[in-house]
N, C-alpha and C positions, 0 to 999 in steps of 0.2 A: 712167194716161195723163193725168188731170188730178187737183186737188187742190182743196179746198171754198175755199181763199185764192187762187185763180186770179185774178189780175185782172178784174175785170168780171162774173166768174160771180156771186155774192150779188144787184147788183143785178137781173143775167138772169134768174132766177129769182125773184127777185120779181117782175119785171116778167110773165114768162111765166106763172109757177103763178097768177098773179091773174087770168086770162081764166079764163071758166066751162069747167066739165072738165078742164082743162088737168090733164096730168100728166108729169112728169117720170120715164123711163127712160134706163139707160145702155146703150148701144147703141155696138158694135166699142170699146168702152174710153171713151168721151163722154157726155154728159149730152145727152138727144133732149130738146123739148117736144114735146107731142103733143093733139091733140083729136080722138083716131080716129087722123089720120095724124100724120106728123112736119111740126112748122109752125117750128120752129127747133132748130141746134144750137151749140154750143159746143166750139170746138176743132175743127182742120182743118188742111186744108193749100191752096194757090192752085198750081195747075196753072201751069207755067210754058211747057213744052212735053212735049211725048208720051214718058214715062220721068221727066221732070224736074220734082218738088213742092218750095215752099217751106213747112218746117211754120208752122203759125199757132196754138199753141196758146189764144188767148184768143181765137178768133177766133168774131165771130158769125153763123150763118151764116142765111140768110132766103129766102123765094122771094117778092118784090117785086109790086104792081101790076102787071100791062103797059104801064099809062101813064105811070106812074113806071122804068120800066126805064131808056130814054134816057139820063134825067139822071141816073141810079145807075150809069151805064156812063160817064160822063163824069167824073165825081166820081174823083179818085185816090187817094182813100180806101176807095174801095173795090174788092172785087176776086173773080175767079173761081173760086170754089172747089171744086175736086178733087172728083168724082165728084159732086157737086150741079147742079157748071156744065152742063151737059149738057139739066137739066131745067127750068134756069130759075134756080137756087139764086144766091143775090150772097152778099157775105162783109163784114164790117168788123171790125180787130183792136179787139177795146175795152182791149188795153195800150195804143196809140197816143193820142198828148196829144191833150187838150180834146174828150174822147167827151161830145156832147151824147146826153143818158138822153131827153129830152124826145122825139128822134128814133128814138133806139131805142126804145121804146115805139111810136110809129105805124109801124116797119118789125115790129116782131111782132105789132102790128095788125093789118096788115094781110095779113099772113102768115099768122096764124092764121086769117082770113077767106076765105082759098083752099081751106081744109082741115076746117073747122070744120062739125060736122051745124047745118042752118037752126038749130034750136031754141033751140042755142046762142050762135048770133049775135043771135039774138032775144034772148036773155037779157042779152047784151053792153049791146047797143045799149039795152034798156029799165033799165040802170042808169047812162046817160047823160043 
């Protein structure tokens, strides 16, 4: 279901596998990051309505701040993704032109900080 030349997967993975722990599993056919739990994936689909998905194969998928939520639901770049939406999960295709990496980076930031044992964040943070 995906392929290592996927749009956008290379840098995802670096950006993900570089937080402490972090591990990469494929999980229903995708590529999970993981710190204990699942903190991002790659590739999905956006729920359209109930029966109706659009696929998103490069899609990335993240569970946001809650203060940041707002402005990530107003942004139409970004969008609800299929069995994640539910629990909070957002979505950004990184084929779509002028993917800022600077942002992806502080959206698995901070995603990874929702999921991540203390210890770990503490490790994060003291290489900052």
């Amino acid at each position: 279901m995906f392929s290592d030349d996927d749009p956008g997967l290379a840098e995802l993975r670096g950006i993900c596998l570089a937080l402490p722990g972090a591990e990469e599993k494929v999980s229903h056919g995708r590529p999970t990051f993981r710190a204990g739990r699942i903190f991002a994936a790659f590739g999905g689909s956006e729920k359209i309505r109930p029966g109706e998905h659009r696929r998103v194969p490069s899609a990335f998928i993240f569970t946001p701040d809650d203060v940041d939520l707002p402005a990530i639901d107003d942004d139409p770049r970004f969008f609800v993704p299929a069995y994640y939406g539910p629990y909070g999960g957002r979505a950004i295709d990184l084929a779509g032109p002028g993917v800022d990496w600077a942002e992806i980076a502080e959206l698995a930031d901070a995603s990874y900080r929702r999921v991540a044992p203390k210890r770990l964040i503490a490790e994060l943070d003291a290489r900052r």
